[in-house]
N, C-alpha and C positions, 0 to 999 in steps of 0.2 A: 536236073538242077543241082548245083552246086553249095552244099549243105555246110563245108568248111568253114569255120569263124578265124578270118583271118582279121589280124591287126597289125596293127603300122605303129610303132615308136620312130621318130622322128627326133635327130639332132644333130649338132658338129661333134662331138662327144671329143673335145681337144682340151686336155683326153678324159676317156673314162672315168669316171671319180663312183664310188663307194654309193652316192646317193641313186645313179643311174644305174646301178647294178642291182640296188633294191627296188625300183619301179620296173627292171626287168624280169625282176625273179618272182612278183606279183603279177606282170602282164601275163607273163606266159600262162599263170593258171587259169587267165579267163581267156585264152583263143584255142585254138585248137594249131594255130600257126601266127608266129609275133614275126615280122621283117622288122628288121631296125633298120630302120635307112638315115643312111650316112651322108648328111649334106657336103657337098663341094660345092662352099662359099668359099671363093677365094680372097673376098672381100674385105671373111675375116680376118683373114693373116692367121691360118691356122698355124700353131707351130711342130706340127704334126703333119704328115704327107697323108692322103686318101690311103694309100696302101698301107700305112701303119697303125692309121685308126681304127683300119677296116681286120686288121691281124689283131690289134690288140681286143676288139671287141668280141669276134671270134676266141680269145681264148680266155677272157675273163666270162663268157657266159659258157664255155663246156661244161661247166658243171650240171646248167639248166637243161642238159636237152641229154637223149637215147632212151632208150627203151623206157617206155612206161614213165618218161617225162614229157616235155616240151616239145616242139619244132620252133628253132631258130631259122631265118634266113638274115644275110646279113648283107645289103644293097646301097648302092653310092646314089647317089640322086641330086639333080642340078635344077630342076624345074619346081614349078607347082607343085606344092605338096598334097591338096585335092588330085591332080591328075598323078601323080606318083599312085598316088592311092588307088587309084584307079586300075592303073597298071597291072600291080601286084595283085586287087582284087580284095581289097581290106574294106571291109562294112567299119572297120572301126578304127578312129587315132587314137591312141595312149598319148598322156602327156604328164610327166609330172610335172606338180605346185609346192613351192619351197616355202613361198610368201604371196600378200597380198598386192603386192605391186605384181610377182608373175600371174597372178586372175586378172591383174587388168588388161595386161598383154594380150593372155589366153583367150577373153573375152572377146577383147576384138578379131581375134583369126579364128574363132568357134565362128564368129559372124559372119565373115568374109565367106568360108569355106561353106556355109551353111545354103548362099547366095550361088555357090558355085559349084556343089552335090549335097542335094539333101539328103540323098542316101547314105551318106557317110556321116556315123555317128561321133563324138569326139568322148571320151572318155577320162577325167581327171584324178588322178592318184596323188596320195598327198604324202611328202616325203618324210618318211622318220622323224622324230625329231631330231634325231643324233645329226641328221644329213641335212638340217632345212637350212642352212648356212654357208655351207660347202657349193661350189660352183667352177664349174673350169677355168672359167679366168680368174679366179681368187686361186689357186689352185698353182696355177702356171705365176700368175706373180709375187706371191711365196714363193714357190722352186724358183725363180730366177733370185731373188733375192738372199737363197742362203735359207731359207727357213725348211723347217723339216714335215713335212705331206704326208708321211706315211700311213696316219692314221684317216687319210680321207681319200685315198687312190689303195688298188691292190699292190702287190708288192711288186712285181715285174714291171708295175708302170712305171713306179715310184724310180726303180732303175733306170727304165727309161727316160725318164725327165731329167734325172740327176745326171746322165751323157747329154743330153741335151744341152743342160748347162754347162757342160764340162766339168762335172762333181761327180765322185764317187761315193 
């Protein structure tokens, strides 16, 4: 039997922002193995490619993970987030809640998922308050508009966005 506590953080992470680093850097203490899985919605009009969120995730979390830390895996996923879960083998989702409108959301896919593995537990983390405001698409439409992010993305992303825009 397989004794590993693995968990599943789930998102488009387009991109990364500051708050999602810190529900990372808490998950990880309670699994013995976190997958972040990287949705490919295309739907959303990410502005970010799968391979680049999947890079930048990967190196904004090196710091959480080798010896005598964490195990990170870092996973693209297009289906089901119950069966993703499945997949990898996660008894548990992380999720973090910024605000009371994301519980209402949360609430209804705890439900859904609940209907569709009871075995999989959902788990909510509640974000800083430095970061409960902060959101990738607030995020992305300040950097497009000229406004300055740094204080809510790590710095290499910050970079990132600013070519994106075509800012330096």
């Amino acid at each position: 039997m397989n004794t590993e506590r693995v968990g599943l953080y789930p998102g488009t992470f387009d991109p990364m922002t500051n708050g999602h680093l810190d529900i990372i850097s808490r998950a990880v203490k309670l699994v013995d193995r976190l997958v972040i899985g990287v949705a490919i919605n295309e739907a959303k009009g990410p502005l970010f490619n799968l391979e680049e969120r999947t890079e930048m995730i990967q190196q904004a979390t090196a710091d959480f993970v080798g010896e005598g830390l964490g195990v990170i895996d870092v996973k693209p996923f297009s289906h089901l987030l119950v069966h993703f879960a499945e997949e990898v083998g996660a008894q548990v989702i992380v999720r973090g809640l910024r605000a009371v409108s994301d519980f209402e959301y949360e609430f209804q896919m705890v439900g859904m998922n609940n209907v569709l593995n009871p075995d999989i537990e959902t788990v909510f983390l509640m974000a800083e308050p430095v970061h409960q405001a902060v959101s990738s698409t607030l995020v992305k439409e300040i950097a497009k508009l000229g406004g300055d992010v740094s204080s809510f993305i790590p710095p290499f992303i910050d970079e990132r966005l600013k070519a994106k825009f075509g800012r330096s």
